[in-house]
Steps between C-alpha positions, in 0.01 A plus 500: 500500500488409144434808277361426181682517185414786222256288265325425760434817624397542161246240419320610887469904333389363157210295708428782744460729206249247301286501840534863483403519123188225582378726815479797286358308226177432727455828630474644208270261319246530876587908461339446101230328609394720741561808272284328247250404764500889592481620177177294454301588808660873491704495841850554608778192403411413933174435457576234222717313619285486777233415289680234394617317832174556610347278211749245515425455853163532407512195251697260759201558776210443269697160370618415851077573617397285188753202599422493865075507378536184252761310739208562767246396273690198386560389871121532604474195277744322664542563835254284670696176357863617576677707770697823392899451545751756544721553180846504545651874441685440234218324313258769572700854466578434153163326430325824580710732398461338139138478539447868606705609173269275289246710282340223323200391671523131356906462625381666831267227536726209454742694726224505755421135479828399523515693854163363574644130432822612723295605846338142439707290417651242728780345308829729534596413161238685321665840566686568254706798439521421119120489432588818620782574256251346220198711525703846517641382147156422370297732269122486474522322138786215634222459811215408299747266267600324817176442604416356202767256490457374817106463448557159339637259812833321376685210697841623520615128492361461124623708179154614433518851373300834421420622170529866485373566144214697554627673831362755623171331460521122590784233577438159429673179628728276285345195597203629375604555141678238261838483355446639169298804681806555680750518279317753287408751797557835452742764688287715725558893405746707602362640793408156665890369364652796713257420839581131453876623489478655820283240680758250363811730670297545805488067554144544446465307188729319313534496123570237271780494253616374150812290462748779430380689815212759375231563698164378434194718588215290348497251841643531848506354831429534824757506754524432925531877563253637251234250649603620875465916355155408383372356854665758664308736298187322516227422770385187537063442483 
């Protein structure tokens, strides 16, 4: 039997001792939350904490109730012209465990269509663990600014691109708009620059960029896996 040498006894106490260090870390931030929770309903540090499990618990059913309602709702629609599939595990653990934790009503819908469009579907292809991936990085504002860029229908084949000037309001096509429009576009604001930014590290999107390598967030593009995150997330009429 090997034994192993001093440092490396070492290094394995330092890392036991950081778990150690972490474990405490979280009981005592749950023991302050409790006491807090105590102190403001007038009970004993037990009753807070239970308090607080409670609600948490609490907040998971009344999301998990509210995703199973709409995805029932949303299938109604659609079940008479397509027959329900099983979803592979490990395409629908994560997708509702994500869904359940969502506590914006307008995600939890597009979380609920994209299950809806998964128990219909008949094409393998279109589950997708990254759509998955995709909508947990998503806030509500970098939603809507998908949406909107992928409300104007782009052949992927051409360079036609969208104008995001006047994002969060309206996109407009480049094809649309002439040369000398273009080149004096405007940068959206800050806010839109930063969802774009995310959208465009997701695959989402895909921005354009000046000779020397700068971004440009005036116009972007659409791209093969934003287009497939949309239909996933989307029922068809």
């Amino acid at each position: 039997m090997v034994l192993p040498d001093k440092e490396t006894v070492e290094e394995v106490a330092k890392a036991a001792q950081e778990v150690s260090k972490f474990g405490q870390s979280l009981v005592e931030a749950a023991s302050k939350t409790g006491a807090f929770i105590a102190k403001t309903v007038g009970g004993p540090l037990e009753t807070g904490i239970e308090i607080w499990h409670d609600r948490l618990k609490y907040a998971r059913w009344e999301r998990q109730v509210r995703l199973m309602k709409r995805a029932d709702e949303l299938l109604a629609g659609v079940r008479s012209a397509h027959k329900l599939r099983a979803l592979p595990m490990n395409f629908a653990i994560p997708l509702l465990q994500a869904a359940s934790l969502e506590d914006n009503d307008d995600l939890q819908d597009m979380w609920a269509k994209m299950l809806v469009n998964g128990l219909t579907s008949t094409n393998d292809a279109d589950i997708r663990r990254a759509n998955i991936d995709i909508m947990q990085s998503l806030s509500p504002f970098e939603a809507i600014i998908l949406s909107k860029v992928y409300s104007i229908e782009l052949d992927l084949a051409l360079s036609n691109s969208v104008i995001t000037s006047d994002l969060p309001d309206q996109v407009v096509s480049s094809s649309t708009l002439s040369r000398d429009v273009l080149s004096h576009s405007k940068e959206p604001n800050e806010d839109v620059k930063l969802a774009l930014a995310n959208l465009n590290r997701l695959g989402c999107i895909s921005l354009g960029t000046t000779w020397n390598g700068n971004q440009i967030f005036r116009e972007v593009f659409h791209t093969i896996l934003g287009k497939k995150f949309i239909e996933a997330c989307t029922l068809s009429a």
